[in-house]
C-alpha atoms as one frame of an Amber mdcrd trajectory, in Angstrom:
protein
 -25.009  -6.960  13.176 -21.480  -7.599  13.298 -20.009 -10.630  15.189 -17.049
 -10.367  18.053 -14.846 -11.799  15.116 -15.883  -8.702  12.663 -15.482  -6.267
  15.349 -11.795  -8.356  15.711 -10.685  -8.164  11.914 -11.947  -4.517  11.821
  -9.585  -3.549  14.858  -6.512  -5.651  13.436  -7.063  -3.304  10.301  -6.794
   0.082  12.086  -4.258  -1.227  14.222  -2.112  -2.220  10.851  -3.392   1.520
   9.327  -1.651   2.858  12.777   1.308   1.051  12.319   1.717   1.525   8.619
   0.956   5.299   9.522   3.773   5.058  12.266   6.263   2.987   9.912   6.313
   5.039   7.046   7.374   8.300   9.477  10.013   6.862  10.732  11.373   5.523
   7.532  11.019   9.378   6.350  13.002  10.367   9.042  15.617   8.114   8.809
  15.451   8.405   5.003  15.915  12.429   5.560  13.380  13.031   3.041   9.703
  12.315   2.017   8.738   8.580   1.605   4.987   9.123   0.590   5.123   9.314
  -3.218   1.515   9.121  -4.430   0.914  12.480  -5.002   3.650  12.723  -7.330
   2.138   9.635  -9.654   0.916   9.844 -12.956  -1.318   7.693 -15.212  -1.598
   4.230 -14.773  -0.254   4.869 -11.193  -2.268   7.684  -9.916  -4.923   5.529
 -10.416  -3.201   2.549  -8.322  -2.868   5.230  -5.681  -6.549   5.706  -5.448
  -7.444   2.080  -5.577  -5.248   1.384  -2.647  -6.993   3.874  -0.855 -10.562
   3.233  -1.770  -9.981  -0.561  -1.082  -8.741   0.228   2.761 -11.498   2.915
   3.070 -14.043  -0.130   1.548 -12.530  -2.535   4.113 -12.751  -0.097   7.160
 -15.986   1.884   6.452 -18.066  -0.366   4.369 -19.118  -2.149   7.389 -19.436
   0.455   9.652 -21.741   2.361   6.872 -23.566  -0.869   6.137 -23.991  -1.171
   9.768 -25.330   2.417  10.264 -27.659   1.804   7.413 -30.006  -1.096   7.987
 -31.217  -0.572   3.973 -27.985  -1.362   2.568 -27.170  -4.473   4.624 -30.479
  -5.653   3.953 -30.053  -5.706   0.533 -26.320  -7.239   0.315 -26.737 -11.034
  -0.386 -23.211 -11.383   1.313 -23.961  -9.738   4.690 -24.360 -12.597   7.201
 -25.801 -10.592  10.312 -23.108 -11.906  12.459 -23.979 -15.924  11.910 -20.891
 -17.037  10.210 -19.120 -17.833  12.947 -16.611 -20.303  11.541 -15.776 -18.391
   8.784 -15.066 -15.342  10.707 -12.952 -17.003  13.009 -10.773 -18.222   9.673
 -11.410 -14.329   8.664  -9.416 -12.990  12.049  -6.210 -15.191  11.813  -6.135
 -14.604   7.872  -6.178 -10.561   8.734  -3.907 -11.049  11.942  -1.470 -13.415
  10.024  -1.725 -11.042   7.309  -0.757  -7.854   9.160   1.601  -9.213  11.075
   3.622  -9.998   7.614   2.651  -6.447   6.166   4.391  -4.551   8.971   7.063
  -6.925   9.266   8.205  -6.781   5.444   7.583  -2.887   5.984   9.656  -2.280
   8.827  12.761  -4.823   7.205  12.659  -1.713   4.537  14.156   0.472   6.469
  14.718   3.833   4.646  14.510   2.245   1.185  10.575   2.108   2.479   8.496
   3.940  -0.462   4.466   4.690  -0.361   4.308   4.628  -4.416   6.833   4.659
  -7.231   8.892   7.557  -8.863  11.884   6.703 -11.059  15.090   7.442  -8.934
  13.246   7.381  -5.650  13.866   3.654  -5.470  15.946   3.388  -2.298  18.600
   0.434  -2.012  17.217  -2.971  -3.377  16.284  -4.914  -0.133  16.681  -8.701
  -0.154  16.655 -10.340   3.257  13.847 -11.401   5.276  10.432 -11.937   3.780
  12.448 -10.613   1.246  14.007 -13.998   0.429  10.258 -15.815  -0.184   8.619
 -12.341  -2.206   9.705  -9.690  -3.904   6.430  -8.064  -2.964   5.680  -9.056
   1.154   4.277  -6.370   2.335   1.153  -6.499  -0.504   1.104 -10.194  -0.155
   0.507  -9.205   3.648  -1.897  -6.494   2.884  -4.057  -8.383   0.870  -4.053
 -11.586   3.117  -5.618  -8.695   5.546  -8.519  -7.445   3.584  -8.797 -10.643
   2.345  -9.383 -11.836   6.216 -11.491  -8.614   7.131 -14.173  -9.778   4.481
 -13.992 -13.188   5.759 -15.160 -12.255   9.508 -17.578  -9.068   8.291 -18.751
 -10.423   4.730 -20.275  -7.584   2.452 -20.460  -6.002  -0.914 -17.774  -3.496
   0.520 -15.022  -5.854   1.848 -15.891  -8.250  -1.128 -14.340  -5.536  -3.732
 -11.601  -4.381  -1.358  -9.072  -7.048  -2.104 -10.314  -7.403  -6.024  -9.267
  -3.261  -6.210  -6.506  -3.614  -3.817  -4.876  -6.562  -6.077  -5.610  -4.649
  -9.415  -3.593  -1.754  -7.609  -0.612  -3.405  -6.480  -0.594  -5.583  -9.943
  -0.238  -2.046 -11.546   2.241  -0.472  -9.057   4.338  -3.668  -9.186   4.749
  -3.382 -12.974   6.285   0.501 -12.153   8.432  -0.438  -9.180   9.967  -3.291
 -11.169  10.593  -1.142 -14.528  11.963   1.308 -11.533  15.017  -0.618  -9.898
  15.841  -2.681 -13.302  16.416   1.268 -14.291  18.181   2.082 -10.983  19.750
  -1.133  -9.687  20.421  -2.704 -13.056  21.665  -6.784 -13.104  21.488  -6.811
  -9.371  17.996  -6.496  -9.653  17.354  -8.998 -12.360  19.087 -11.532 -10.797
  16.993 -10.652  -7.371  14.298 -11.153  -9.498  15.299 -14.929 -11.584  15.443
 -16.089  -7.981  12.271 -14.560  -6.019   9.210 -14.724  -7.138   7.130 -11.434
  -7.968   4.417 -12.610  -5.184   4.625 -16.425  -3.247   4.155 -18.484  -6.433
   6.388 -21.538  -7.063   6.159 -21.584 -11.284   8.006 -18.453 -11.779   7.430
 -18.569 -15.842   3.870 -18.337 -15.106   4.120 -14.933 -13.360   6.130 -12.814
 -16.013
């Protein structure tokens, strides 16, 4: 089964799906133009497109699936049945916590908001709000929320959703940063000498 906190964490992901859903069309219309670029990726980035996918589909449906399918529960060592009550109440405000700063750092885009990376589709370099503590809030956010949802509904599934969601936006950061130094030039290099790539505080250790 799947305890009241599970059932919590999953909802506080498709509500965050919703809103990132809703977020991203309204940056596209302010923007004028198209703000979903993973269809136009290539290599190393195509694949970071379907990670980030397959990690939220893990995350969502794993449980549900797992759920459906008494077999494959029984035979996950991490699925708790519902008894890890503590630990699921941790997993809830880590998700919550961690949505809440996903949407905000998306919605302080504005129309520089991108879904993927395409040189000179970069948008203006944005550097207030969470902006000031990350370069990189809203994936910082995103992962805090898988990383809750497999918390409160502990499984094979949510265990490798924030391992192939972090491999993903490790690999999309990489082509977003060679991106605006491209585009934006010293103003970005300078953005990035004072704020880190994701909440660290030894910068050096991070490049």
């Amino acid at each position: 089964m799947i305890s009241g906190f599970g059932w919590a964490a999953l909802a506080l992901l498709f509500g965050y799906l919703a809103l990132f859903f809703w977020g991203s069309a309204m940056a596209a219309q302010t923007a004028g133009k198209p703000v979903w670029l993973f269809a136009r990726a290539t290599g190393r980035d195509r694949l970071a497109a379907i990670g980030f996918r397959a990690a939220f589909a893990l995350a969502f449906f794993g449980p549900l699936l797992w759920l459906a399918v008494p077999m494959l529960h029984k035979i996950d060592p991490l699925w708790t049945e519902g008894r890890a009550v503590l630990i699921g109440l941790i997993g809830v405000f880590v998700a919550g916590l961690g949505a809440m700063v996903a949407f905000a750092a998306q919605m302080s885009m504005g129309s520089s908001w991108r879904v993927g990376v395409v040189g000179g589709e970069t948008g203006e370099l944005v550097t207030g709000g969470l902006y000031r503590f990350s370069r990189n809030p809203t994936f910082v956010g995103q992962a805090a929320l898988l990383a809750g949802v497999g918390l409160a509904v502990p499984s094979v599934p949510t265990f490798l959703a924030p391992i192939l969601f972090l491999w993903s936006a490790r690999t999309q950061v990489r082509s977003e940063e060679a991106a605006l130094r491209a585009a934006i030039g010293p103003d970005y290099d300078r953005y990035a000498a004072s704020v880190p790539r994701w909440i660290v505080i030894n910068r050096k250790a991070e490049r």
